[in-house]
N, C-alpha and C positions, 0 to 999 in steps of 0.2 A: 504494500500500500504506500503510494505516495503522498506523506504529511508534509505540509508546511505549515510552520510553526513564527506566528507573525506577534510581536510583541517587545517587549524592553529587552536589552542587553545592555549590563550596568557592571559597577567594580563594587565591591561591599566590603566597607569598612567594619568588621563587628566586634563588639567590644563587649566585656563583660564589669557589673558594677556589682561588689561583692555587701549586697544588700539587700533592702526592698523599697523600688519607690514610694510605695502610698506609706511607708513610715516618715519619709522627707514632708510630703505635701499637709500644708494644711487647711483645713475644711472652710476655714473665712478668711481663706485667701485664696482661692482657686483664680481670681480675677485678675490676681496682678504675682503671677509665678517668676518667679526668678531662681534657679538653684544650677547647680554645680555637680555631677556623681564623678566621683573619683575612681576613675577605669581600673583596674589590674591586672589588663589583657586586653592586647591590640590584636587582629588578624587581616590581611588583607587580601582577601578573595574574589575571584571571579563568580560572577552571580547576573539576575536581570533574571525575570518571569520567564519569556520568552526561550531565552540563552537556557537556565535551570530545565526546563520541558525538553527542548533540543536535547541538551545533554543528555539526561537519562535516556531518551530516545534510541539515540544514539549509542552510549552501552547495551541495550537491548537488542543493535541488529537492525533496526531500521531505519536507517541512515537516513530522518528527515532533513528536509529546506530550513535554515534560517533565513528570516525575514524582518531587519532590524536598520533601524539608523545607529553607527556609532561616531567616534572622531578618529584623528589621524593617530591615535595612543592605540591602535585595538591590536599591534599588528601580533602581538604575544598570544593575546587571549584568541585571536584566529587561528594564531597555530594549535594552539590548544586544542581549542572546537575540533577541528578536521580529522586531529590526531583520534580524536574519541567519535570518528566516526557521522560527523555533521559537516552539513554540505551549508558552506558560506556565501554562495556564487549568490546571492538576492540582498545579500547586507550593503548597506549604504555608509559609506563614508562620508563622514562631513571634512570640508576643510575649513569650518569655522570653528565648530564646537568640539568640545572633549569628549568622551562617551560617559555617557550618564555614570552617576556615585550615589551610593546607597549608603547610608551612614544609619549604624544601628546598635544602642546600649542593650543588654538583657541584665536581670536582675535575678536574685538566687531562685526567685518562685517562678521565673520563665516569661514575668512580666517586659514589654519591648516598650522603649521608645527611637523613634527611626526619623529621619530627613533622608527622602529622596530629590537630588538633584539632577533634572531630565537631561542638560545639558543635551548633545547632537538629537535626543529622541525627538526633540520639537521637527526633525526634517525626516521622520519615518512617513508623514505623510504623503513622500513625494513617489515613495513603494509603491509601484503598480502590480499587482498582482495576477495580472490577465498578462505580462511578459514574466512572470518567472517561471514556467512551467506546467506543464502539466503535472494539477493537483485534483486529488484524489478523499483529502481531508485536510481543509485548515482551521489550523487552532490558534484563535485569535484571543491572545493574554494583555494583560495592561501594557498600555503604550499610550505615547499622545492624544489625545482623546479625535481628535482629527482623522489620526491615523486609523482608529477604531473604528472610525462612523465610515469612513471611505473604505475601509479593505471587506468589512459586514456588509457592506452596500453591495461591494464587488461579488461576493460569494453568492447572491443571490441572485444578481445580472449574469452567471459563470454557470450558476444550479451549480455550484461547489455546495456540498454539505459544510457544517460547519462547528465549529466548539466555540461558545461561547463563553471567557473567563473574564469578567470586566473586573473582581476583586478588587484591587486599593484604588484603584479610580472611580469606582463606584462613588464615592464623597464629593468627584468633581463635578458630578453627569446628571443633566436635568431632567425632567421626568421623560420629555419626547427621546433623547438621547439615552438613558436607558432602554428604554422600551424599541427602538431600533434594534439597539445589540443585542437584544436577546429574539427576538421575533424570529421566531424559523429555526433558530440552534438543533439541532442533531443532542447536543449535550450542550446542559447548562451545568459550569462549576461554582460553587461558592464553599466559604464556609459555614459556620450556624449562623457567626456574626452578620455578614457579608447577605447571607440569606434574607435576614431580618429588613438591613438597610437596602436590597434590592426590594422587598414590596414597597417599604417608603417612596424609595426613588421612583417607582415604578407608578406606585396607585393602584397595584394592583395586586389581590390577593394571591395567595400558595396556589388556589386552585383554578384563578387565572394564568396566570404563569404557565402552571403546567397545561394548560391550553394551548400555547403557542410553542414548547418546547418538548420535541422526542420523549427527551431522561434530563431528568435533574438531579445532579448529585453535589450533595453535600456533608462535607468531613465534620465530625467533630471530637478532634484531638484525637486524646483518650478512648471517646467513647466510641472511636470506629467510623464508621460513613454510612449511609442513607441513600438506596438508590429510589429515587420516584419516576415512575413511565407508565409503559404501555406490563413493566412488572416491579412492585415494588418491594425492598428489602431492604435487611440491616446487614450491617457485613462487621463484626469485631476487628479492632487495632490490634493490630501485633503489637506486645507490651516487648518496651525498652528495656538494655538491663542495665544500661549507661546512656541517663540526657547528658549529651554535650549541646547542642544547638540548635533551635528549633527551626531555625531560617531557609528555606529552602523544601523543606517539608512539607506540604500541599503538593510543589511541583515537584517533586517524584511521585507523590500518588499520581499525581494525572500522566507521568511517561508510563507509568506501570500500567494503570489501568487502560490507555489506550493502543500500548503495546499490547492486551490483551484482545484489546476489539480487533487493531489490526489484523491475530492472529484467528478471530472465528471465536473465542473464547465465549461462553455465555459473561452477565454482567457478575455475576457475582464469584467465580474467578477472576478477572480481571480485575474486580476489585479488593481480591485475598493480596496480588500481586503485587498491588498499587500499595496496600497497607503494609504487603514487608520490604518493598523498598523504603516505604516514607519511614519505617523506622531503623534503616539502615543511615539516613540522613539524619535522621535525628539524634545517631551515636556518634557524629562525626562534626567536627568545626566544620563551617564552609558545604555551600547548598551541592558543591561539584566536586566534592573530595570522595568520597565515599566508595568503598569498593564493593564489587556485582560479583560476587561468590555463589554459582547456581546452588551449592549441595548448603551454604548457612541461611541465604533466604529459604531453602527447600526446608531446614531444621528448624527454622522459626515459623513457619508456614503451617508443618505438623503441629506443632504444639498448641497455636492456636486454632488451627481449621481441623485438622487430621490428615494424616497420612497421604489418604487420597487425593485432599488436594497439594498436597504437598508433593507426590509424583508427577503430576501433571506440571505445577510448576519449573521444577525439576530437571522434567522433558523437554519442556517447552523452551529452558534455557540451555539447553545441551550444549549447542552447536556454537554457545557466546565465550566465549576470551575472557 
């Protein structure tokens, strides 16, 4: 299956504050914040919505499109990309801007405070996606919001199927601009959060929504993911045996889990798949560190689902490096 995967690719700052914010803040002063958390650990990794989906993709064997604006800095993190099996030929260089920077504190209970700065992604708009190929599935994650309305638009002038992930951009997007990017999705992603503030944004209730979209799925953390369609189900998280970092973690569920559709997979494997990569991401600093060990996903797979599915997965990754 030919994916293209159109969305951010950014550099991520993540840092750890060895605390807990809501002990800082106080309750009659929310309005006028001013503080300080003193880091104890820098990391600087390769990361972006987009780039994260691509990548696990790509350890999985399906060597999807990326479709991204960066600046004239990418040229390392491209080698990177390719090396791991992602096909760069649709990323845009700017030669004005830098590529986008992600700047992100965690705190000991896993609470995030984050600044993303879009920098080149502001020219992802100019991505035309009717020239980069023949595509088969694109999965449209946050990006410029520009970018988003124009490449959704494109998917349906294309009869491209489509995945819908609007996530942190969701906060930016008015009600008619949500409701664009999700209309027609094949697959809608959020989280619970994300969920909530998508009918805000929208106006429109869970079970309009799911009127206009395939399957809707939504992760939550811990408690596993939710698939709602045409069948609906709960799917358990593979439990952690070491949080390192939660960053990144949705987007291996969704390489996982689409690497499962690609493959024919019903949904609720491919959503077993999704859950033991996202918490192979989740043991690891950095959304693109993470090692694809068919037989440890296959032993955390068992534990949680059983054995059976844990063969299939297994199988299914034989033939991966």
């Amino acid at each position: 299956m030919r994916i293209t995967v159109a969305g951010s690719i950014a550099t991520d700052h993540l840092m750890t504050f060895p605390g807990k914010f809501s002990e800082l803040f106080l309750a009659d002063r929310l309005d006028r914040v001013s503080l300080s958390f003193l880091a104890d650990r820098l990391e600087v990794r390769r990361g972006g919505v987009a780039a994260n989906i691509a990548f696990g993709l790509g350890r999985l064997g399906l060597a999807p499109r990326l479709a991204g604006a960066v600046g004239p800095d990418f040229g390392d993190y491209g080698d990177w990309l390719r090396d791991h099996g992602v096909d760069t030929s649709a990323v845009h260089v700017s030669q004005e801007r830098h590529t986008a920077r992600f700047t992100c504190t965690t705190d000991l209970v896993q609470n995030q405070i984050a600044t993303f700065y879009p920098g080149a992604m502001v020219e992802a708009k100019e991505i035309d996606l009717a020239r980069v190929g023949p595509i088969d599935l694109a999965v449209l994650a946050p990006d410029d919001p520009e970018a988003m309305l124009r490449h959704t638009a494109q998917c349906r002038e294309l009869n491209v199927p489509f995945a819908a992930d609007p996530s942190q951009q969701l906060a930016t997007l008015d009600r008619e601009q949500t409701r664009q990017l999700i209309t027609g999705a094949q697959f809608l992603f959020t989280n619970e959060y994300e969920a909530a503030l998508l009918q805000e944004r929208s106006g429109w209730t869970r079970r309009q929504v799911l009127e206009r979209v395939r399957t809707w799925i939504t992760t939550y953390g811990e408690e596993g993911v939710a698939i709602d369609g045409p069948r609906s189900l709960r799917v358990p998280a593979v439990p952690a045996h070491d949080i390192a970092d939660p960053t990144g973690v949705g987007d291996a569920f969704r390489a996982g889990y689409l690497a499962g559709f690609a493959w024919g997979w019903p949904d609720e494997r491919a959503a077993q798949l999704g859950c033991a990569l996202a918490t192979a991401v989740l043991e690891t600093v950095g959304p693109q560190e993470y090692k694809l060990v068919a037989s440890d996903l296959a032993a955390r797979a068992a534990e949680s689902y059983g054995q059976a599915a844990a063969d299939r997965i297994e199988a299914g990754l034989a033939e991966i490096a």
